[in-house]
MIDOSE-1310 file (N, C-alpha, C; in nm, 2 decimals, decimal comma, always signed):
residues 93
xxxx	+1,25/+0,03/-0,19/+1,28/-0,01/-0,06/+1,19/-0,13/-0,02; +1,24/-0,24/+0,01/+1,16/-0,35/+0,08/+1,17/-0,31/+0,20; +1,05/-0,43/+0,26/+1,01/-0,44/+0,40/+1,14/-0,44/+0,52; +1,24/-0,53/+0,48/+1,33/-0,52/+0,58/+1,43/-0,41/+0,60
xxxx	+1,46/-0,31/+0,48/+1,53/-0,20/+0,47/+1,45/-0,08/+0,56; +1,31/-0,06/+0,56/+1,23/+0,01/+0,61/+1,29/-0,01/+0,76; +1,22/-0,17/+0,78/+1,29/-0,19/+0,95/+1,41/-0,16/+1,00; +1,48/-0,18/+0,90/+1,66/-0,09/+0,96/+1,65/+0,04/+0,97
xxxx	+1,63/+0,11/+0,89/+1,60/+0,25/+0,86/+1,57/+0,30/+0,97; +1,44/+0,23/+1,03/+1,34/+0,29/+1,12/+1,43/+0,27/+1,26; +1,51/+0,14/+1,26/+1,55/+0,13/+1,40/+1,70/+0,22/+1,40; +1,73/+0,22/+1,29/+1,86/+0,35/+1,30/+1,80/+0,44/+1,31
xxxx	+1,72/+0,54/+1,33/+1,64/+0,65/+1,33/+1,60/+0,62/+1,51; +1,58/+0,51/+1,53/+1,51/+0,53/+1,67/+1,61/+0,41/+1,74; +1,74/+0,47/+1,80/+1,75/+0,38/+1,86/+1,73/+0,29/+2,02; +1,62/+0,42/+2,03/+1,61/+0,37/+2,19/+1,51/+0,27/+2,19
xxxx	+1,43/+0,23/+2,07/+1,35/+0,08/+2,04/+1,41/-0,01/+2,02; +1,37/-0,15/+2,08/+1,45/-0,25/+2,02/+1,39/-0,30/+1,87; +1,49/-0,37/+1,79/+1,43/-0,38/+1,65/+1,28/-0,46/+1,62; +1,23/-0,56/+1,78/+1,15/-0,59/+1,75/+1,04/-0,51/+1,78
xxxx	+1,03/-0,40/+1,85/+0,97/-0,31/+1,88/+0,92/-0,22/+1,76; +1,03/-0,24/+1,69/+1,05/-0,11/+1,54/+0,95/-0,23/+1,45; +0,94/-0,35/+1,48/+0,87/-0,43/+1,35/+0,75/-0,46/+1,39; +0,73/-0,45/+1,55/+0,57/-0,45/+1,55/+0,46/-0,32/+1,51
xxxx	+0,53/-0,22/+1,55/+0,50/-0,07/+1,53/+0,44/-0,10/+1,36; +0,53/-0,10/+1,28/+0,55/-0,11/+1,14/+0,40/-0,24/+1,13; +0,40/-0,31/+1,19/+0,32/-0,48/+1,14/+0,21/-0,39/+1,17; +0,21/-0,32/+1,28/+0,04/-0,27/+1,34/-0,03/-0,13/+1,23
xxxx	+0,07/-0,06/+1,19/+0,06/+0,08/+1,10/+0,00/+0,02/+0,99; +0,05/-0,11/+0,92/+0,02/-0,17/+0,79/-0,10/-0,29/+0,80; -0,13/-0,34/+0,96/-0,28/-0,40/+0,96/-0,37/-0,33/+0,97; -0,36/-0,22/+1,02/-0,48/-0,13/+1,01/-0,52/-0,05/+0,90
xxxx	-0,41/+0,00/+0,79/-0,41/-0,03/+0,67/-0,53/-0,05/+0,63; -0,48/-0,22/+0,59/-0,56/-0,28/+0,55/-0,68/-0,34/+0,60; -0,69/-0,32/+0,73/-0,84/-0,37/+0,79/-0,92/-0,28/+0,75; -0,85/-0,14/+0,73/-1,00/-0,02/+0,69/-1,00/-0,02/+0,58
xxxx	-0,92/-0,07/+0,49/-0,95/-0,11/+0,33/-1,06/-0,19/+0,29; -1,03/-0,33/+0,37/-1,12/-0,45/+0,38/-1,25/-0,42/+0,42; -1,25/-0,34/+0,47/-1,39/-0,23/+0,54/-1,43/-0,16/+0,49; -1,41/-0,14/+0,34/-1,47/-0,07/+0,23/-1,41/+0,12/+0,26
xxxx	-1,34/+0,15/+0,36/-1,30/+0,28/+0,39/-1,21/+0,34/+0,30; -1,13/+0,42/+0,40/-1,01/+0,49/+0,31/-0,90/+0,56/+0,42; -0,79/+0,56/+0,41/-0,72/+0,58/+0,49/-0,57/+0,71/+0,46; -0,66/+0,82/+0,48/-0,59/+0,97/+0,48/-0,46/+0,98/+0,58
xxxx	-0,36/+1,01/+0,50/-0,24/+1,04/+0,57/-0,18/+1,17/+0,51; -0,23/+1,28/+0,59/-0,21/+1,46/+0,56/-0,01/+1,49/+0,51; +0,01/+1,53/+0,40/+0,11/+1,48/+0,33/+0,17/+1,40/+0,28; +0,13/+1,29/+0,28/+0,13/+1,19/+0,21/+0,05/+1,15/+0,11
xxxx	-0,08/+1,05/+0,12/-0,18/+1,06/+0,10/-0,27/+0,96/+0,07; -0,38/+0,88/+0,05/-0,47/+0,85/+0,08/-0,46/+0,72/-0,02; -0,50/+0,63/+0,06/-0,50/+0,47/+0,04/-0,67/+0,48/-0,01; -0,71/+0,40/-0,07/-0,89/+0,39/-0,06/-0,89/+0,24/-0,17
xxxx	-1,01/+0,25/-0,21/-1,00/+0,14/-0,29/-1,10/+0,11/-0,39; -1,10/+0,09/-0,52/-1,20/+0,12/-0,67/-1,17/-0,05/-0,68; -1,31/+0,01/-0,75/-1,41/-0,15/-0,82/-1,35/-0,18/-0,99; -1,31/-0,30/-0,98/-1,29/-0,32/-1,10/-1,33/-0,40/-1,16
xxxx	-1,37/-0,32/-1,26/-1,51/-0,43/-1,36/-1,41/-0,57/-1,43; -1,59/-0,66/-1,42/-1,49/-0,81/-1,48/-1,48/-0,80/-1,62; -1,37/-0,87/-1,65/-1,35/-0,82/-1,84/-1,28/-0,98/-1,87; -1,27/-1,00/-1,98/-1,23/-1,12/-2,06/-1,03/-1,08/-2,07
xxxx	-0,95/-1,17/-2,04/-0,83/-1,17/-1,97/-0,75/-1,25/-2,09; -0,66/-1,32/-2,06/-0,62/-1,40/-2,19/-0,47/-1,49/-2,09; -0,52/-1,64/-2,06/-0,41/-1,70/-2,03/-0,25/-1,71/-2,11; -0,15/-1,63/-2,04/-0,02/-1,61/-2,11/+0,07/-1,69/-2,16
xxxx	+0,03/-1,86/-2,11/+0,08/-1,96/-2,19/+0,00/-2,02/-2,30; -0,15/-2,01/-2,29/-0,22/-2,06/-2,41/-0,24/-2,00/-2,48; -0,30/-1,88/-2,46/-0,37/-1,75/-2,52/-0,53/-1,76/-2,51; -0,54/-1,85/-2,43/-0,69/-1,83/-2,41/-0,74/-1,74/-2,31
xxxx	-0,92/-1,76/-2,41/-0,99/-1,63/-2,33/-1,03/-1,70/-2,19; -0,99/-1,60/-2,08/-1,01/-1,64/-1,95/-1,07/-1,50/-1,86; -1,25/-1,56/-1,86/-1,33/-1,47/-1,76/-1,28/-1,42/-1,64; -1,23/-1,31/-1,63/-1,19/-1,21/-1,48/-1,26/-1,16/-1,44
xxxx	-1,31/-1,18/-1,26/-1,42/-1,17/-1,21/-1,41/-1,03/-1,16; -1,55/-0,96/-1,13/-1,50/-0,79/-1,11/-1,43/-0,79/-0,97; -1,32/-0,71/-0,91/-1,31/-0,73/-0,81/-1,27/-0,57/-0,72; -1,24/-0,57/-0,59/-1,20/-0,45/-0,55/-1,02/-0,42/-0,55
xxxx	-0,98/-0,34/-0,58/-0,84/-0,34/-0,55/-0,79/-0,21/-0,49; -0,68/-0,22/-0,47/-0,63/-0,12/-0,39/-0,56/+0,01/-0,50; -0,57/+0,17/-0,40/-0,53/+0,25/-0,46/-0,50/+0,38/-0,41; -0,40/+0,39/-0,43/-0,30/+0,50/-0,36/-0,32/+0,67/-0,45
xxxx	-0,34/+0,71/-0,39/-0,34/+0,86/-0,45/-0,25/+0,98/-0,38; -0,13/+0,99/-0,42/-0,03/+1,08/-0,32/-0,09/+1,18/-0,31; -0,08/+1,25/-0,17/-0,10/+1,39/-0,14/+0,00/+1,51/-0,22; -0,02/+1,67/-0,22/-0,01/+1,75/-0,28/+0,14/+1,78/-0,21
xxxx	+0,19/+1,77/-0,08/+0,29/+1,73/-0,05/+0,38/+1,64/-0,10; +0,32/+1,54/-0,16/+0,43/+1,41/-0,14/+0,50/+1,49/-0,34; +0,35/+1,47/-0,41/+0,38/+1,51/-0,56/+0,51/+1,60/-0,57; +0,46/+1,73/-0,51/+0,57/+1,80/-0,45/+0,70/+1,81/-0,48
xxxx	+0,77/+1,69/-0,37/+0,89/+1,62/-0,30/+0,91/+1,59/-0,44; +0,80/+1,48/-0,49/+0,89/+1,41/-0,59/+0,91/+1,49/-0,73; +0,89/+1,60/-0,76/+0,91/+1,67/-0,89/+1,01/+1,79/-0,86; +1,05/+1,82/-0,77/+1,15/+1,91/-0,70/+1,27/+1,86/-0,78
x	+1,35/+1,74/-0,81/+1,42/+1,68/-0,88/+1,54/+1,62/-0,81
C-alpha cells in the first residue's frame, strides 16, 4: 500500500472528514514519528509495534558501477519491530 491508497482508505472509512482533513491527520501521525526517532527515542504502538532506531557500524561498501571500495560512514537507521499482535494477524494465513 502506498501513501495515497492509505489516504483513500482512511477517508472511505471516515466519511464525515474531508480528505484533506484525512491527510493532515496522517502527515501529523508520521511527523511525530519521526521527530521522536530523530530524538534518539522509540515510538510504541500496543499491537502493532515499535519503531526505535540501531546504530550501524561503518564498513567498506563497493560502488555498483565500478566495483570500487567505497568507505560507509557509521550511521543511525530506522527499525521496526512488530508487536505480538501484529506477528499474530500475519501467520493466521
Amino acid at each position: 500500500m502506498i501513501r495515497s491508497e492509505l489516504l483513500q482508505s482512511l477517508a472511505a472509512d471516515n466519511p464525515d472528514l474531508r480528505p484533506e482533513e484525512v491527510e493532515q491527520v496522517v502527515d501529523i501521525f508520521f511527523d511525530e514519528i519521526a521527530k521522536r526517532l530523530a530524538e534518539g527515542g522509540r515510538v510504541e504502538l500496543r499491537g502493532f509495534g515499535t519503531f526505535s532506531t540501531r546504530q550501524r557500524e561503518a564498513r567498506t561498501g563497493r560502488n555498483p558501477r565500478t566495483g570500487e571500495a567505497v568507505e560507509v560512514p557509521a550511521k543511525r537507521v530506522p527499525y521496526f519491530k512488530p508487536g505480538k499482535d501484529m506477528r499474530e494477524r500475519l501467520n493466521e494465513g
